[in-house]
N, C-alpha and C positions, 0 to 999 in steps of 0.2 A: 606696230599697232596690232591688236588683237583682233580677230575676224570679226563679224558682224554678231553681237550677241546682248550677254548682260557682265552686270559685276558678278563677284564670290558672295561669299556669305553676307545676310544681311546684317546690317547694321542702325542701329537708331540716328535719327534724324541730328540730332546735335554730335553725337561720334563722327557721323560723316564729316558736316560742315568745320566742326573744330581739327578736324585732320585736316584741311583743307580740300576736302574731293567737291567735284562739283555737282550739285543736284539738279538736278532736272524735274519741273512740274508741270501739271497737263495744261489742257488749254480751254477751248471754245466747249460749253455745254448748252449754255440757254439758248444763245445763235444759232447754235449750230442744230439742233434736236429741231429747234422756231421754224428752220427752215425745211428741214426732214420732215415735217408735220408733227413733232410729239409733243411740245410746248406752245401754249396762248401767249403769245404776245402781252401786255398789260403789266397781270403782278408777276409775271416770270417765274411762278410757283414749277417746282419736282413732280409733281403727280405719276410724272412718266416713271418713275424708277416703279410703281403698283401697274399702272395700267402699260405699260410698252417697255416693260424689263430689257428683251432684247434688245431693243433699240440702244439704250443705255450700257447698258454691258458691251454691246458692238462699240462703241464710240470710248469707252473705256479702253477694249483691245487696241483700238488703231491707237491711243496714245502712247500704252505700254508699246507697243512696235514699235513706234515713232520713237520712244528714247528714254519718255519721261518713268521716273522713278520713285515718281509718289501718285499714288490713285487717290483724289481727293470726292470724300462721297460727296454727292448730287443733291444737298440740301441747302443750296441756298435759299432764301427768304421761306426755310420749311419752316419758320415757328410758329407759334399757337395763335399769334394775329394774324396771318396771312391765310392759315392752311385751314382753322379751328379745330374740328375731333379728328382731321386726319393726321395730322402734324408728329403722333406717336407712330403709326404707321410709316408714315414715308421717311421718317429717319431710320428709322428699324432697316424699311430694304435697302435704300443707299448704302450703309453701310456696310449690309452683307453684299452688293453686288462690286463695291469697290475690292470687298475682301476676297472675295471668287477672283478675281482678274488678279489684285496685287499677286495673288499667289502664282501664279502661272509666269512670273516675272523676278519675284523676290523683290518686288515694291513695298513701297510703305502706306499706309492708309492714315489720311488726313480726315477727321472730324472735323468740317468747317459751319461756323454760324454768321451771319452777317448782320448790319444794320436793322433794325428795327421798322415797322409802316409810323410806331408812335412817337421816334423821338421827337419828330420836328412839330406836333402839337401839344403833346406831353409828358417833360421831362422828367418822369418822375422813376428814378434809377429804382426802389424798389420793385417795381412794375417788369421794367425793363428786364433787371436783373432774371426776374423769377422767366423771364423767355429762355434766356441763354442756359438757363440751371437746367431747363428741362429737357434741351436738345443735350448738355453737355450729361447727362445722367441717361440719355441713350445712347451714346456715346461710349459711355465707363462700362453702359452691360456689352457692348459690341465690342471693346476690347482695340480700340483705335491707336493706331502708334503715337500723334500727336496731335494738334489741336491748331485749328488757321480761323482766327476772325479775320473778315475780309469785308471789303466794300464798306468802310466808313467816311462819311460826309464829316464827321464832327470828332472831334477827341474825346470830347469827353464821352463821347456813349464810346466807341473804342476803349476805353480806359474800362469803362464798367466791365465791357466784355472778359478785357482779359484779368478782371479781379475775379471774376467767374471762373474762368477757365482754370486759375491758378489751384480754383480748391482741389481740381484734382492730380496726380502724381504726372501728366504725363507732359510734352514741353509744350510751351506755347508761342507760337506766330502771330503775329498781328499785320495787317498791309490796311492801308486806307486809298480809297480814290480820289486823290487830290492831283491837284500841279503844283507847278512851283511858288503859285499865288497862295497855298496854303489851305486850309479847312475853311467850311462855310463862316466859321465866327473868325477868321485872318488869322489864325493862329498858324505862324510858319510850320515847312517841313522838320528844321531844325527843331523846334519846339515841339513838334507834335512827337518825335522821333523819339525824344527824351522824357516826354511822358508816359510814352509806352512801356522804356525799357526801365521808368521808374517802378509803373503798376506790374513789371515781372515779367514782360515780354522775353522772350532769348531770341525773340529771330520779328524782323521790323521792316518795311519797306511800303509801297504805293502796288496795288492793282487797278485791272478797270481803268472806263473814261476816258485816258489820253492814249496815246499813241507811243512808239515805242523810243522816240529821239524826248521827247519830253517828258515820260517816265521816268528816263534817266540823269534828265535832269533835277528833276524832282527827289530822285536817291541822291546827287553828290548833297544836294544841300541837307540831306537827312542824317548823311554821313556826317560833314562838316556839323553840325548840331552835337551830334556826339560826341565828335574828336574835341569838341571846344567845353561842352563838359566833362567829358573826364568819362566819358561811359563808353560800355563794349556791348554790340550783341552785334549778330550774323546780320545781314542783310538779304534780303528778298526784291524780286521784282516780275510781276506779272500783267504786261500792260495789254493795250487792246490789239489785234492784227490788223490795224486801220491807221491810214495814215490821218492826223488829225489836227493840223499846225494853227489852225483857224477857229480853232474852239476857243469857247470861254474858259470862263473858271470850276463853272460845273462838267466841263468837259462834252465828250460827243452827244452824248442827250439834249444839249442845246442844236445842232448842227439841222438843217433841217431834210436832212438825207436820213435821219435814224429813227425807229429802227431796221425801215424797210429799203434803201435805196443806196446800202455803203457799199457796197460791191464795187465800184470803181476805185474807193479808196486803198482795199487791199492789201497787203505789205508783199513782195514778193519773197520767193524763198531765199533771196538773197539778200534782200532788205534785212529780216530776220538772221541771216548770217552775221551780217553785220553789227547789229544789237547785239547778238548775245559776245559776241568778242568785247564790244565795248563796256556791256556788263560786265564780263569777267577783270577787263582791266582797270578797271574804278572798283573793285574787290568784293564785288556780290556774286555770290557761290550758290543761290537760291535761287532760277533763272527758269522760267516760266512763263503762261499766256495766259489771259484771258479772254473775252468776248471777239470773234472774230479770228483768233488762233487755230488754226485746223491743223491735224495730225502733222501734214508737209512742212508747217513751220516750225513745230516740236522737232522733227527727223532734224530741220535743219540748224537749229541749236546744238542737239547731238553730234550733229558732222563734223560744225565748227569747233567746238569744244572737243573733239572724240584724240587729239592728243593731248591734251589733259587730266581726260578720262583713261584714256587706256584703248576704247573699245569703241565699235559702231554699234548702230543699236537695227536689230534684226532688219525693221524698212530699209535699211541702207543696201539690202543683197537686191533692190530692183531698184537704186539709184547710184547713177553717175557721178562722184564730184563732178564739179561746177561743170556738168553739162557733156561730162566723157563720153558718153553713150552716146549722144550725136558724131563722135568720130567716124563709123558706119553706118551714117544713112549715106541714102546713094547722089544726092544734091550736094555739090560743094561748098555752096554759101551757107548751108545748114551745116554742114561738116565743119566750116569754119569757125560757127559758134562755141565748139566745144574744148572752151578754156576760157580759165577764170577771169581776166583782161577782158573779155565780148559782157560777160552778167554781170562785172562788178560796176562798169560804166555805159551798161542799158540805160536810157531815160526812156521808161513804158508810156505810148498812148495811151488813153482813153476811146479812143475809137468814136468820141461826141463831139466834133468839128463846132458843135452849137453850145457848149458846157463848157464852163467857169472851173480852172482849176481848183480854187477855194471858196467858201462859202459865206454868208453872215451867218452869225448864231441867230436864231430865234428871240434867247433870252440876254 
């Protein structure tokens, strides 16, 4: 295996996945910035990429180190309902602050748009549509490699998104926040799957919301949907760094630990190891985090994956496999930890003798 670094020459996002190499995408931004103080809580708006660049750009690096090899810009719920006259603005610098990083990596930069505040009062796709046209057209001057709607509740506004995204030349990803119970209006994974990849998706999967064992559940049946129509695209999957077996249908926003009290939930880095193997062997080449993902769970996608890949990715020169670097501390019981047998059959406390492993949903 290759020392700790990156790939060769860049390459586009569908070249990669169709040779079969594995991609790696980032992870936690609104979480994680929420908690760093640079995001409000509530509409989970970018602001930060105008008012706290650094802050942004630092959290960018730690993923590129961590592994990932796509910088996807910082605009979630940036469009013109949520943000109003700023919403040109803060797509403009996301995309230059993903582009500054990609480059120092040979990453790829993702233009991503998400759900709407209006479908669920007013479904009125031309409306809808002209949001998406206007991130996707700052987008096209910024020179983005591809294109990720992400966080959809429904198919059908999903489907709008990426009949947008299509009008321009570059590929398009689609992932929705669902589980395996399907979109808000029951429409299965399968069915949702193959809407997507009818309205011209190349790359389809779930982010957000669930956890990272029900994620993947939620892809086979996405898969099976395909395999039983007759259709091909890449598959994707970017779930939460929380364990979440106890949610509804709307996922951890029911839970009533969220959005300030998941910290016990967690995924460890090994949990995360684990995922991304099982990712890889149910045949999703797209493998990535969202809300709650921190750089360490990124690194350790890469570690797990890294003979697949070829190579570590630069964090790995101040990490241990499963825990080597405890070989030389000076306590033996802590000595003993360091091999993969002690982390892969840990069962972590909580440390709350008064706390309920699981929860009721709210809704």
């Amino acid at each position: 295996m290759a020392p700790a670094g990156r790939p060769g020459a860049k390459k586009g996002i569908l070249e990669c996945l169709e040779s079969g190499e594995v991609v790696i995408g980032d992870g936690s931004f609104l979480i994680t910035l929420e908690k760093r103080g640079y995001v409000k809580a509530g509409l989970w708006t970018p602001e930060a990429v105008i008012e706290h660049p650094d802050a942004v750009r630092q959290l960018h690096m730690e993923f590129l180190r961590a592994g990932s090899n796509v910088m996807q810009t910082f605009t979630f719920s940036a469009s013109e309902d949520n943000m109003e006259s700023k919403w040109e603005d803060v797509n403009a610098a996301a995309c230059d602050l993903a582009r500054e990083v990609a480059g120092k990596g040979d990453a790829l930069v993702a233009g991503g748009i998400c759900q709407t505040s209006i479908y669920k009062y007013h479904k009125d796709e031309t409306r809808i549509k002209k949001l998406f046209r206007q991130q996707l057209e700052v987008f096209a001057w910024k020179k983005v490699d591809f294109l990720i709607a992400e966080y959809f509740e429904h198919v059908e506004e999903a489907v709008w998104a990426v009949e947008v995204l299509k009008e321009s030349d570059r590929p398009v990803a689609v992932t929705m926040c669902i589980g395996p119970e399907g979109d808000m209006h029951d429409t299965t994974p399968g069915e949702c799957a193959m809407r997507l990849v009818k309205a011209g998706a190349s790359i389809v999967g779930v982010n957000c919301r669930f956890g990272p064992e029900t994620s993947l559940k939620t892809m086979e049946l996405m898969k099976e949907g395909l395999e039983r129509a007759g259709l091909k695209a890449h598959l994707m999957v970017q779930p939460l760094g929380f364990h979440t077996p106890d949610c509804g249908k709307e996922g951890f926003v029911d839970l009533p630990e969220y959005p300030f009290g998941l910290e016990s939930r967690v995924a460890t880095r090994w949990d995360i190891q684990k995922y991304a193997r099982e990712a890889y062997n149910l045949g999703v080449r797209y493998i990535g985090g969202c809300c709650g993902f921190e750089p360490y769970h990124i690194r350790a996608i890469a570690e797990e994956l890294a003979p697949e890949r070829g190579f570590l990715p630069p964090a790995s020169e101040k990490h241990g496999s499963w825990g080597s670097g405890l070989d030389m501390h000076t306590k033996p019981w802590i000595r003993a930890r360091a091999r993969r047998e002690y982390w892969e059959n840990l069962l972590p406390a909580s440390g709350r003798p008064f706390c309920p492993s699981l929860s009721k949903p709210d809704a």
